[in-house]
N, C-alpha and C positions, 0 to 999 in steps of 0.2 A: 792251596793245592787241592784241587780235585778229581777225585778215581772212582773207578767204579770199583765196589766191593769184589769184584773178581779180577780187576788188574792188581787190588792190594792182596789177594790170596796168591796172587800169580807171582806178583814181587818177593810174599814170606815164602813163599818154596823154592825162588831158584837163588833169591839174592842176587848178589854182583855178576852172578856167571854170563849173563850176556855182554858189561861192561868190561869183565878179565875178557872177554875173545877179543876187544878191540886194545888190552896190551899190549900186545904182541909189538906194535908198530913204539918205541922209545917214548915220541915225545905225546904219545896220547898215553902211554903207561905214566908218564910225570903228570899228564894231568890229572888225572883218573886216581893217584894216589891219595889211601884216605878217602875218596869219596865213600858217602851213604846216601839211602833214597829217603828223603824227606818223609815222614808221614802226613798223611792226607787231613785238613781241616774240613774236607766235607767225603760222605763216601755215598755212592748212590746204587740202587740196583734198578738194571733196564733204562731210563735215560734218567737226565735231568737237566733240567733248561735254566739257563744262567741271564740274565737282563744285564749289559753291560753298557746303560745309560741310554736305551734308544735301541741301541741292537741287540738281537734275540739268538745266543746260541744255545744248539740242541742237543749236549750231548749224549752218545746211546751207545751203552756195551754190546759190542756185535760180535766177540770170541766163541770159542774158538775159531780162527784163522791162520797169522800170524805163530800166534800166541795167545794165551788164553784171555788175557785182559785187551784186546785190541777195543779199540774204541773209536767212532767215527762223530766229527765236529761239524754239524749244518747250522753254517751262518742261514737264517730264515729270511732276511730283509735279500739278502743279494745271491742265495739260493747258491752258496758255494757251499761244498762237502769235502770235508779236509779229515783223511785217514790219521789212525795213530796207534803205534805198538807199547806196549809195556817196554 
């Protein structure tokens, strides 16, 4: 697992409360039951670029947007940019 030091600050302040707004619905409250957020094996500030055998992703905390830990994933070989929220 890896976050950027401010989606894991983002994470320790709100906790579950953005997964409790998607109880509401039964069978996503059954799943959701019990859940926690993993802690992070690596934490990064500003980006940090990941080698995944050949391919180079870049990732870069771009927050506040979203939310304050949002973070966006550039695949560099095929120039795809793939958003992501806390």
């Amino acid at each position: 697992m890896i976050r950027s030091r401010t989606q894991d600050r983002d994470i320790a302040e709100s906790g579950l409360a953005l997964a409790e707004q998607f109880s509401r619905n039964p069978v996503q409250a059954e799943l959701l039951k019990g859940v926690q957020f993993r802690k992070a094996d690596i934490s990064f500030d500003g980006d940090y670029a990941l080698d995944l055998g050949g391919v180079r992703v870049r990732m870069t905390a771009v927050g506040p947007t979203h939310t304050m830990g949002d973070t966006v994933f550039f695949v560099e070989g095929d120039r795809v940019l793939l958003p992501a929220t806390s």
